[in-house]
N, C-alpha and C positions, 0 to 999 in steps of 0.2 A: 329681692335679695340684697344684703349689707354688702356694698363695696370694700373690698378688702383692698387690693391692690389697685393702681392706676400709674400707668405709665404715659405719660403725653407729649407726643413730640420730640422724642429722644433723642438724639442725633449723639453718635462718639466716633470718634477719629484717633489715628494712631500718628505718632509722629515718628515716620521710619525715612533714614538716609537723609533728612534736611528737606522733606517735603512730608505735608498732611494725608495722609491717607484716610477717608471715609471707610468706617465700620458699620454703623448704625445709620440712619436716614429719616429722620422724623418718625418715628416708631409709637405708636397709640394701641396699648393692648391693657382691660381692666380683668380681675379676676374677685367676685364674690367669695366670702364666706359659702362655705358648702359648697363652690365648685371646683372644677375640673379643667383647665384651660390647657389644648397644648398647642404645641408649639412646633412647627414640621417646616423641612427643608431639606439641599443637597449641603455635603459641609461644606463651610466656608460662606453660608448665607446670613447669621449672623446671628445664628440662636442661641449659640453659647455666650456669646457676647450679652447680648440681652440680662440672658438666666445669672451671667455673673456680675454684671453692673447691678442687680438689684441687692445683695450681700458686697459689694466693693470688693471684688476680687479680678479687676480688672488687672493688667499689665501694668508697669511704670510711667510707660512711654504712651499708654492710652491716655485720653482725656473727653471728660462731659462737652460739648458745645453749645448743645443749645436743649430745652425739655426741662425735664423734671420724673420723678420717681417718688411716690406719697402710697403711704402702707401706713393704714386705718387713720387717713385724712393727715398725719404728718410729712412733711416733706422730705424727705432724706436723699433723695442726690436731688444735683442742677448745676449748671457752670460754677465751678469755685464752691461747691457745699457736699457735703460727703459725711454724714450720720449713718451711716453703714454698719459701723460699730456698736451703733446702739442694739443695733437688732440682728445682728449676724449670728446665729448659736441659740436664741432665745425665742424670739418673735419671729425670724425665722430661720428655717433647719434647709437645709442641702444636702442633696445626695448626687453623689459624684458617680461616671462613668464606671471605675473602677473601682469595686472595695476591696481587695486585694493592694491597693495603694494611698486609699483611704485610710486605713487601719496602720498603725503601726505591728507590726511582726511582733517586738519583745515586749508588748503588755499584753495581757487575759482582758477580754471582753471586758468584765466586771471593773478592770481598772480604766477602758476606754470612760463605760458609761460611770464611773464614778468621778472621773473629771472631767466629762462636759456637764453634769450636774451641781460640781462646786463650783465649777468656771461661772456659770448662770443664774444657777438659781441662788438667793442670798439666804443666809444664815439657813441652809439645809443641816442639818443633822444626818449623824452617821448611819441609824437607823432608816431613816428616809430615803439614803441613799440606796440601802439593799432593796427595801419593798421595793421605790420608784423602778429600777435595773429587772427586778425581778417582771414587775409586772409590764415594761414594756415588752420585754420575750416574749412574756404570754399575748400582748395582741399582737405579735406580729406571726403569731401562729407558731412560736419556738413550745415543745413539746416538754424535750429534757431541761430546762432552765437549768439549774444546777448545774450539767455536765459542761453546757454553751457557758454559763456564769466564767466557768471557771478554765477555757480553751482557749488554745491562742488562734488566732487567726488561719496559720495554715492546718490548724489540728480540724478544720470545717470545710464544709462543701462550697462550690461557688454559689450556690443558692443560699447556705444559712450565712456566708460573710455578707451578702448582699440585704439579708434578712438585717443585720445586727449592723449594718451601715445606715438603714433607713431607721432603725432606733433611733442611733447616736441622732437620729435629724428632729426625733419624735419624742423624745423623753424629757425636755424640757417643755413640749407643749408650747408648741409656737401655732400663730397663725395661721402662717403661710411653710407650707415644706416648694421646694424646686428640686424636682429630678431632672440630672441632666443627663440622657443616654444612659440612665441606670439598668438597663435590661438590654444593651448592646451585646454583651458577654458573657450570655447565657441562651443554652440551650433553648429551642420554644415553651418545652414543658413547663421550664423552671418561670420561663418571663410570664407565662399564663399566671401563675400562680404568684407572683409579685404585681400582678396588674392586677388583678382580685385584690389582692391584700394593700393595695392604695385604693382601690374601689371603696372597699370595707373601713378603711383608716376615714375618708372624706368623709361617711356617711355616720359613722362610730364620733368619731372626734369633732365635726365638724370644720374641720379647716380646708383652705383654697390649696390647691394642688398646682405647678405650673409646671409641664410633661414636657419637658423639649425631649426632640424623638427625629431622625429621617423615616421612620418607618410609617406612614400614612393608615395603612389599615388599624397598627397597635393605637395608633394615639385616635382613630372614629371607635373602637369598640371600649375604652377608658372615658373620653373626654366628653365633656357638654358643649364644647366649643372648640374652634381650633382655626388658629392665625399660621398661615400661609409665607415664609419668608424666601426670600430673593433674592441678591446680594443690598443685603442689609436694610431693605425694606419689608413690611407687611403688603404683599399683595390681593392676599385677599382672607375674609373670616367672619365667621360666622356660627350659626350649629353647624355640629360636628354630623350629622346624617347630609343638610343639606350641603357642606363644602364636597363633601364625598359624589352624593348622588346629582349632584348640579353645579359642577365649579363653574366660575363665572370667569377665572381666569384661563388662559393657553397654558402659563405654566404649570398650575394645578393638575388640568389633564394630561401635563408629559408626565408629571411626576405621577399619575394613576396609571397612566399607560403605560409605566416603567415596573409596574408591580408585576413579579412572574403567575401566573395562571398556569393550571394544571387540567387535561380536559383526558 
């Protein structure tokens, strides 16, 4: 498998009240071309932080210490380096917790995905831009295109805003997409069915998926792999059946032995 992502030795700290605060902690997590990598924890252990240092969307007051961050063998963070830009929107896509906050309210879909397509891709044409809109709809399993083309945000359900959020991350065809908690604020039904349809996206497009999730079970039935964090370490990772069926860590098993069961 082509290494897509590599993180190595990451460490970020925040600078709050005139002393350093440790975020990250030497953090080592790779993710292949065609896979599935996630990302699992209590909040506050350091996975958002991660998923947003790899697009530079860190705080002001945060800063890189010591590692590095390279997507497809380029380097783009490391103490004092930050090419984040290059690949943020393009190479790679984000999908946020929320898409109800994601989304701007006063534009129609059709005007989101119309300008993260000019933002991106170069000398697209106008044309280009309807098919490209049209046809990410249709993989992301949107039915009416036309009616979604043309709705605002709250005119849709929490499942097709969340549908039309993982577009905007897919329509410029990037390598790597990052969901972060994308399926926290949704029904089960509906998160089944947005886990399929990144199943389906990985497998269809080919690109490396990075699932930050507290939910342990959601991120072993999606992922091919899954790193374990901790306050702001990697405790433990591996496949995604064996972190499950064999942690090697104690805190792995609280956080198993913290899933409700029903008998």
């Amino acid at each position: 498998m082509t290494e897509l992502l590599n993180v190595a030795g990451l460490s970020i700290a925040a600078r709050v009240a005139h002393r350093d605060l440790p975020l990250l902690a030497d953090v080592d997590l790779t993710i292949g071309r065609g896979e599935t990598v996630g990302v699992v924890g209590e909040s506050g252990s350091g996975k958002t932080t991660l998923a947003r240092s790899v697009v530079g969307l860190l705080e002001r007051n945060v800063r890189v210490d010591g590692g590095s961050i390279s997507l497809a063998g380029e380097r783009i963070v490391a103490p004092g380096l930050d090419r984040t830009g290059r690949v943020r929107g393009s190479a790679v896509g984000m999908v946020f917790q929320d898409a109800s906050r994601s989304l701007n309210p006063l534009m129609k879909v059709r005007t989101h995905l119309a300008e993260v397509l000019r933002r991106h891709v170069r000398d697209i044409t106008k044309d280009e831009v309807e098919r490209r809109s049209a046809e990410v709809l249709e993989q992301m399993r949107i039915a009416d295109t036309g009616r979604v083309l043309d709705s605002y945000p709250h005119q849709l359900s929490g499942g097709l805003r969340q549908r039309v959020a993982i577009g905007l991350a897919v329509v410029t065809r990037p390598s790597l997409v990052i969901a972060d908690e994308c399926t926290t604020a949704l029904d089960v039904t509906t998160q089944t069915k947005v886990v399929e349809l990144f199943r389906t996206l990985v497998g269809e497009l080919g690109i490396g998926l990075l699932f930050v999730t507290h939910d342990l079970m959601l991120a072993s039935d999606l992922c091919d792999r899954i790193a374990v964090m901790n306050g702001g370490r990697v405790v433990e990772q591996g496949p995604a059946l064996t972190v499950l069926d064999r942690p090697r860590e104690d805190y792995t098993r609280r956080l198993l032995a913290a899933i409700p069961t029903w008998t």
